[in-house]
N, C-alpha and C positions, 0 to 999 in steps of 0.2 A: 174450863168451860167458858163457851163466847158469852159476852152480856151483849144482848139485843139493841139496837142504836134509839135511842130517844127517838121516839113519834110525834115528834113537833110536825107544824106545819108545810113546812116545805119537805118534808118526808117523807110525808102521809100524800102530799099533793103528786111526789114524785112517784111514788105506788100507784095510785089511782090511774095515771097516763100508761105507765108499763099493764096494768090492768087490762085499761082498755084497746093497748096494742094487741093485748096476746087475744081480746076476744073479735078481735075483725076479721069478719070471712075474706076481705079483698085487702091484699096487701098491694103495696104500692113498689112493686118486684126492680125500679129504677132505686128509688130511696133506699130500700134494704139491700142491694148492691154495692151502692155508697156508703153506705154504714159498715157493711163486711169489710171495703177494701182499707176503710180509714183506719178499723181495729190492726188489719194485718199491716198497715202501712207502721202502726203504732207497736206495734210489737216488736217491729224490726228495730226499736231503740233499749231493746230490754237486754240487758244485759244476760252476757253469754254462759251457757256452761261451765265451760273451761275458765272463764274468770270467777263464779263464783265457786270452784271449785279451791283457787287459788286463798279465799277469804278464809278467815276463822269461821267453823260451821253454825255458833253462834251469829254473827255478822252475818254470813250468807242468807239466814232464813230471814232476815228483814232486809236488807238489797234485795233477795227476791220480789218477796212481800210491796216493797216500795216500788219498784219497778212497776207492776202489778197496780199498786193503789194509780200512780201517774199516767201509766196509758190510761185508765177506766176516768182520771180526773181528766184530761185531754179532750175526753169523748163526752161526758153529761156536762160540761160547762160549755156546751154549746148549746144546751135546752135552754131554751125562753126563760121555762122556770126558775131555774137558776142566776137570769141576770142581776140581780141586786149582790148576790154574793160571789158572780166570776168580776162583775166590775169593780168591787171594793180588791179585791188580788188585782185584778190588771191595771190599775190605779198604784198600787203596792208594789206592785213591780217594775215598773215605768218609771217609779218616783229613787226606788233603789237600788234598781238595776244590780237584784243580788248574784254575784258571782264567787264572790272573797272579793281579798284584796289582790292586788292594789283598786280594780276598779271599783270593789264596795266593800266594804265592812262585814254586811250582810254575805255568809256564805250561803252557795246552794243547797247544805244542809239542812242549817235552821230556816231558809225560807220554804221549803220543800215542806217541813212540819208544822212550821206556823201555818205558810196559806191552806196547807188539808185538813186541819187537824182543831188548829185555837182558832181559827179567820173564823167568827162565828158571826149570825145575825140574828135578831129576835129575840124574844124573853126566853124561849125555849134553846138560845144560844146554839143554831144549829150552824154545823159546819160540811165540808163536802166530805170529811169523812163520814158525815154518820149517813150522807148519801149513797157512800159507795157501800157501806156496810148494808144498808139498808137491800140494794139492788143485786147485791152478792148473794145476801141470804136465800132471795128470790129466786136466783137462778143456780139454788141451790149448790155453790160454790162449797168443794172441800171444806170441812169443820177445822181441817188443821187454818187454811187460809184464814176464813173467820175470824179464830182466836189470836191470831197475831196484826188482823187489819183492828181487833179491839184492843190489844196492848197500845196500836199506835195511835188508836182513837183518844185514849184515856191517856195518854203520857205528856208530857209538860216540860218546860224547862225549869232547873234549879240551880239554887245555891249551892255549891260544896267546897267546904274545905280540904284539900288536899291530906292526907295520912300519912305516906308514902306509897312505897312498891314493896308487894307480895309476890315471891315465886311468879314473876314477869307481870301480874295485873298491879292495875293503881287503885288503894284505896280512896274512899270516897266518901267527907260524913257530910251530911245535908243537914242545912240549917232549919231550925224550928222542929222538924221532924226526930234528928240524932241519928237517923238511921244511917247504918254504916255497909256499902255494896264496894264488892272487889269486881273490876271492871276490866273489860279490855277497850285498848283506845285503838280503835282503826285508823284515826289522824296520824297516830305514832307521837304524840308527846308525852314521854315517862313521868311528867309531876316532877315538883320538888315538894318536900312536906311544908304545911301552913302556905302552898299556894291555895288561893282564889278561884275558883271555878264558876263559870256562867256557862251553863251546858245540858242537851237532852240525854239523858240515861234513861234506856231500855232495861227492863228488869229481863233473868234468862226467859229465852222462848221457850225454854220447856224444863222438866224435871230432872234431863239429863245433861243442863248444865248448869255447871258452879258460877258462871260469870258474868255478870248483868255487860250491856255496851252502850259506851257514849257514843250515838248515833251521831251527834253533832261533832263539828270541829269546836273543841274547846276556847272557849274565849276567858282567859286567861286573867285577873284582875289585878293589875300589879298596885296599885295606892285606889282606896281603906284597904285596913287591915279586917278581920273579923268582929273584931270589939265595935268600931263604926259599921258594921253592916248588921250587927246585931240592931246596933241602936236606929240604923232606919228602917228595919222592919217591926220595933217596937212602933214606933210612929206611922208606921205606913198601911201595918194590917188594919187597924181599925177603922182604915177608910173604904175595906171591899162591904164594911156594912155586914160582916158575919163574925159573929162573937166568939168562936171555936179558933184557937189560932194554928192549930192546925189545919183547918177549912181554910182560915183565911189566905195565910201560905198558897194552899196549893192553887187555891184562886189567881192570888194575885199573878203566881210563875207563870199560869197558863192562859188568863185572861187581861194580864195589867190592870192598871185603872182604868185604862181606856186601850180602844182597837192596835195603837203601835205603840204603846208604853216599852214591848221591849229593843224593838227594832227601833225606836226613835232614842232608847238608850244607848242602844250597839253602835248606832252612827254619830253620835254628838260625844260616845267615851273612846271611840277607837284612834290609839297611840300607835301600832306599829303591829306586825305580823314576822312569825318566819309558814313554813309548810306546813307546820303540823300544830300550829296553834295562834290566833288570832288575840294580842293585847289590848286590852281596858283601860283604862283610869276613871274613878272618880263617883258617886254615886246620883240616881236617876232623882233625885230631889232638889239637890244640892246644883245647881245649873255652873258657877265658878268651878266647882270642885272635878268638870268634865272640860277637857279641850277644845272640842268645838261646842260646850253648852250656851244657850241665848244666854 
């Protein structure tokens, strides 16, 4: 079942306009033109059939899904409403010019989910996911969609130690939490056991599968070991200000201590890359202990 998008401010603001579009006797038959052709312009980067058919059908239902969520982001960051939160992303993007490497550190992955999903503003910490969730509901978009634009609403980046491989998936235990998910990696990087994971894990989209997906390209931690990341999340949760340390975890993964805590990690620890997995060092407090840290 979908959970409904937080009705913060810029939410509620953005209902209120779709409101009052649907109630105007005189449409403005040039504008809605433009609007039509920009959707169909935008759909023509959605990925094909025949290639999702190519995907694990786990993976497909969220490439769809994303595909989906990024035309619909495309289109309402160009409302007015929205300025304070497309400019903090196109500021973000400008500045790290995420692609991977060599050119950034930042892959088009994690910045895909960070700017939708954690790029949040407000006390009510809205983001453009819970926009688009919001405006889906509206136009009463398939309940399957829904529920997977709310797994990606709700999901974050984690910690995970390595396990090994199971019958082809990579296990996966997450720090602070314990919890242990058997995964498929569409990167294509197998693990080694007691590697380092900095990475988004999707739980399954549905009940008819065994296998959660690291939606991100894995960023890999080669130096701390677990025993030092234990120890700076003992010191570090009790600065989000929430006493539950499991609260605090999932905060810190998906909101930092501040708006690029993790992206200003990724680019001041990143050592080296191959295709299927982008290298770390060093930890986000610690500034010596990271290669390019101040």
């Amino acid at each position: 079942m979908s959970v409904a998008p937080q009705q913060g401010p810029l939410v509620k603001k953005l209902l209120r306009l779709l409101a009052q579009y649907r109630s105007r006797k005189i449409i403005d038959l040039q504008a809605f033109a433009a609007g039509r052709q920009h959707a169909i312009d935008q759909q023509g980067s959605v990925v094909s059939p025949q290639r999702l058919a190519d995907l694990h059908p786990a993976h497909a239902i969220y490439v769809y899904a994303q595909n989906q969520a990024s035309v619909l982001m495309e289109t309402i960051t160009e409302l007015p409403a929205l300025d304070k939160l497309t400019n903090l992303i196109v500021d973000a993007s400008e500045e790290y010019m995420p692609s991977g490497p060599p050119m950034s550190p930042l892959t088009s992955s994690y910045f895909f989910y960070w700017s939708c999903f954690d790029a949040a503003i407000g006390t009510a910490r809205e983001t453009i996911g819970d926009c688009i969730a919001a405006l889906a509901r509206c136009a009463d978009a398939h309940p399957d969609f829904l529920t997977i634009i709310d797994i990606m609403r709700q999901s974050r980046m984690g910690l995970y130690v390595c396990e090994g491989r199971d019958q082809g998936s990579v296990r996966l235990r997450e720090f602070v939490t314990g919890e242990i998910a058997s995964c498929i990696v569409p990167a294509g990087h197998g693990g080694q056991r007691g590697e380092i994971w900095l990475a988004r894990v999707l739980p399954p989209p549905g009940p008819e599968f065994a296998e959660s997906v690291v939606i991100t390209t894995p960023y890999v931690i080669i130096d701390p070991g677990e025993r030092d990341w234990q120890r700076f999340l003992e010191r570090t949760l009790p600065k989000t200000g929430i006493d539950d340390p499991r609260r605090a975890y999932c905060h810190l993964m998906k909101y930092g201590l501040d708006l690029r805590y993790w992206s200003e990690y990724i680019l001041e620890a990143y050592v080296n890359y191959e295709t299927s997995l982008v290298y770390l060092r060093g930890l986000p407090d610690v500034a010596g202990s990271r290669p390019h840290g101040a």
